[in-house]
N, C-alpha and C positions, 0 to 999 in steps of 0.2 A: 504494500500500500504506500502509495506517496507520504512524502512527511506532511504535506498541507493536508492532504486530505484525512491521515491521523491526529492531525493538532485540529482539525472542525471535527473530529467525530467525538475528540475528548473535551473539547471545548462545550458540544453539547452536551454532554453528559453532566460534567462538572456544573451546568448551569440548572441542572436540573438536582443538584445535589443540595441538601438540607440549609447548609450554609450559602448556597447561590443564588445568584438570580437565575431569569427564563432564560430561554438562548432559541435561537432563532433553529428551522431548516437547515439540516446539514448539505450542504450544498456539492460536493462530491458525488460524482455516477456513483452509483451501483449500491449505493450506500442507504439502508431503510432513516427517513426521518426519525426521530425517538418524540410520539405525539405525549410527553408528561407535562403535569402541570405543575408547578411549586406558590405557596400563597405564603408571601412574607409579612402577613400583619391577619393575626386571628381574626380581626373584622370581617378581611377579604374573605378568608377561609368559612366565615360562619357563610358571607353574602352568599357565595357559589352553593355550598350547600343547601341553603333556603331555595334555590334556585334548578337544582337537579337530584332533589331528591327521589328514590327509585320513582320512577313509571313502570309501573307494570305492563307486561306485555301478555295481554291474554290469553289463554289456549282455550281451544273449542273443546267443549264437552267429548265429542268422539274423538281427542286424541289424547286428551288428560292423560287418561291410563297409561300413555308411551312415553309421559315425561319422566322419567327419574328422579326420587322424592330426594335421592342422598349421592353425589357426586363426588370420589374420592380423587386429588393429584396427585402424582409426582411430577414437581417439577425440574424437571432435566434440561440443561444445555445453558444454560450463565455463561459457564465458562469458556464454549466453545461458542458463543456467539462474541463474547469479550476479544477471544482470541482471534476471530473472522475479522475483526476490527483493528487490530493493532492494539485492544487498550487493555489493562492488567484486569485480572480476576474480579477484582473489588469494582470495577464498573458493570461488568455483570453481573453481579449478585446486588447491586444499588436499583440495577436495571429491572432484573427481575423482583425485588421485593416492592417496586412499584408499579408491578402487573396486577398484581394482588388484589390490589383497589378495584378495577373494571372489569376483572370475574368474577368478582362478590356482585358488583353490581349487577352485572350482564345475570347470574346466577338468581338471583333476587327478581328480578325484574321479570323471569321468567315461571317464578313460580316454585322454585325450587328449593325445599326448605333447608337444608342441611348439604353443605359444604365442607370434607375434611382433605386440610394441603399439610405434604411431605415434607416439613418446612427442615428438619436436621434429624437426621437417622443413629441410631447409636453409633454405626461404624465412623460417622463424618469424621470424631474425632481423632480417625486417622490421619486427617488431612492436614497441610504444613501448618503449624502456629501461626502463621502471618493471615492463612486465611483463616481459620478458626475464629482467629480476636477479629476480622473483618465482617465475620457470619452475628457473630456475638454481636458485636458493634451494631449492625443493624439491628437484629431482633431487640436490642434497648430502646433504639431511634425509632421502630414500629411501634414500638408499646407505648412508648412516652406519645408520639406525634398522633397516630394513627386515633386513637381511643376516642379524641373527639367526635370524629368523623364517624366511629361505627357505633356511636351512642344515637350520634342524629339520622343516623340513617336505618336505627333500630335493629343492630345487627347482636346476636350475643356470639360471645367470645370466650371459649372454650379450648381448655391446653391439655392432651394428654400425654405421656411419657414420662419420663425420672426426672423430674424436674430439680432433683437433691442435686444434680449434679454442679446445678449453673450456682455461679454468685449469688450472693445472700441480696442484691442488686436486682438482679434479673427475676428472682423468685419474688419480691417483693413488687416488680411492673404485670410479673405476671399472676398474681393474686389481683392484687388491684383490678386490674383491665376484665377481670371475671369477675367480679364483684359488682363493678361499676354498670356491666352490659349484663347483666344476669335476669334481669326481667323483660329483653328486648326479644321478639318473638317474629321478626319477619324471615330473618334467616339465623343458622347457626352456626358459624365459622371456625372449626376446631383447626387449631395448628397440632400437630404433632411434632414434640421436641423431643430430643435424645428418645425417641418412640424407638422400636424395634417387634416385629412381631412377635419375634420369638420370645423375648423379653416380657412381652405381655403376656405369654399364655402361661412363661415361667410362675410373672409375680401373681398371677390369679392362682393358680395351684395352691402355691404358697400362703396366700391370703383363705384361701378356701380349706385349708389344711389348718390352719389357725383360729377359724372360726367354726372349726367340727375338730376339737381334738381328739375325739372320740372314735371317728368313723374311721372305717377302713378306703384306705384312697382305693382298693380296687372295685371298691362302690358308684366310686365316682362315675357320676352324666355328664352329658353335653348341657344339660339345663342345669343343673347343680355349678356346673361351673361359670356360667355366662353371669351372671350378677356379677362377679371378679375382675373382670376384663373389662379395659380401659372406655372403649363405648358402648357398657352397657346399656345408656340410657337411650342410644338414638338407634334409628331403622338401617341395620346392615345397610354398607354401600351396594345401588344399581347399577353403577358406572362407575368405573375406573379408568382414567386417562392420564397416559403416562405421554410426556412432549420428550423430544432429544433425540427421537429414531431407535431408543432401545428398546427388547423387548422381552422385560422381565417384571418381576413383583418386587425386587430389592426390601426382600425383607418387612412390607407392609399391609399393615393389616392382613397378618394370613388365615388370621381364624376368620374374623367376618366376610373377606371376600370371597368364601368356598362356592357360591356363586353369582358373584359379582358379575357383568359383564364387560372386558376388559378390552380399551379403545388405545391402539398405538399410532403416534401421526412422527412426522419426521421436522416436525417444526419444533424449535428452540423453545424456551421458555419464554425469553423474552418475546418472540415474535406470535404467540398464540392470542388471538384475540378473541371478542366473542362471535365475531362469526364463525372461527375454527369451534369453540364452542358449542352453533348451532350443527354444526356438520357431526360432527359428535354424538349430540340428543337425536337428530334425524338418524345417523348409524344407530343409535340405541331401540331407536323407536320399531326397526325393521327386525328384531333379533325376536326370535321365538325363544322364550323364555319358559322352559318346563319345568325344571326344579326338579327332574329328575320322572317327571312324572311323563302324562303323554302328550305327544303335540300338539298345541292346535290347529297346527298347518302340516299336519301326517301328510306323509303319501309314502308309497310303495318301499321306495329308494329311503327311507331312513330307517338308523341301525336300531337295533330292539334295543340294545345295552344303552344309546346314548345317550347324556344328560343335559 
């Protein structure tokens, strides 16, 4: 990449960054503009929100049933859209934790109650220190900045994972920001932090073995055990989309997704909007969904065994 044309694309970045101002069109071929917005006087920030808060987007009675109540992400490819660009890591993870904002809404808007994103996996914390304190860094700047906005926009705000692990800092933004959206009911935005599936079905066991010390674990059910596990309370994910062109489960949500419907697109994180979104929910809506049971769109050609 040319240097001018990497000094406009960090230049827009940087404008869009907490401390910056706006910054114009990157002006460079080949190059996606970055459409974020930044509001440097809470006034500003309240105006805009008075001003776009969700519109709902209707669905008709005969296709309700195809939308999916609970949409799980990972979001994949920060880094390698950072990298597409000339600009260090920390511009794509700034980039993508400010997509976050216009799939909650786009999610919302659609009807859609429950939203849970991949935001830090137990393993990340393999990844170099430098980025680590840079993922960290953000999720403080989320918590601190974002809270207002998912108060007025009546979103709640729900964390599952080992949350012992982060600073005595981060567990207190992230109490807080649960506390504060806890009675908000239009949608429900669970982040998962240092989550790991396997991890969850461990500490439920565990938790479930401590609250029956009596019982023999080779007693143990699938419904004995479910109160335990981290999202108890909400409706198994319908869809699972995973952005970055990979295509696996990296360790999430393994126990509720057993039959989730699982959507792979080759688009970055950063670049997933909600119209990839609606391509998504339209893929979802086409899937015969049997649960193991029989089809409703049988015919000949399908296998007796499959689910």
């Amino acid at each position: 990449m040319p240097m001018g044309a990497r000094v406009g694309v960090l230049r827009e970045w940087c404008g869009h960054c907490p401390s910056g101002g706006g910054g114009g069109k990157i002006p460079s071929p080949g190059l996606k503009p970055l459409k974020l917005r930044h509001f440097r006087a809470e006034s500003g920030r309240a105006r805009w929100l008075s001003a776009h808060r969700f519109t709902p987007i209707f669905v008709s009675s005969s296709n309700r049933s195809a939308l999916p109540q609970h949409i799980a992400i990972i979001m994949d490819g920060n880094r390698r859209w950072a990298s597409a660009r000339g600009l260090p890591k920390a511009a794509g993870h700034t980039v993508g934790a400010r997509k976050v904002r216009a799939i909650v809404q786009a999610c919302a808007q659609r009807g859609i109650r429950n939203l849970t994103l991949f935001a830090f996996s137990t393993e990340n914390w393999r990844r170099p220190m430098e980025e680590v304190g840079t993922l960290m860094g953000l999720l403080k700047l989320y918590l601190q900045k974002e809270i207002g906005d998912l108060r007025a926009q009546d979103v709640r705000l729900r964390v599952i994972g080992d949350t012992s692990k982060f600073d005595t800092r981060v567990q207190a933004l992230i109490n807080d920001a649960q506390e504060l959206t806890a009675h908000n009911t239009t949608i429900t935005l669970t982040l998962a932090l240092n989550y790991g599936g396997r991890w969850d079905i461990l500490q439920a066991f565990k938790a479930w073995q401590q609250a029956n010390p009596q019982a023999d674990a080779r007693d143990i059910t699938d419904a004995a055990l479910a109160p335990y596990l981290q999202m108890a309370d909400a409706p198994e994910p319908d869809l699972m989309i995973r952005t970055g062109g990979e295509s696996r489960m990296s360790n999430f949500l393994l126990w509720q997704m057993a039959y989730t419907e699982l959507y792979f697109t080759d688009l970055l994180w950063p670049e997933f909007t909600p119209e990839a979104l609606d391509q998504a929910i339209v893929w979802f809506g086409q899937r015969d969904r049997r649960f193991g049971g029989e089809s409703t769109l049988a015919s000949p050609l399908d296998g007796q065994a499959s689910a």
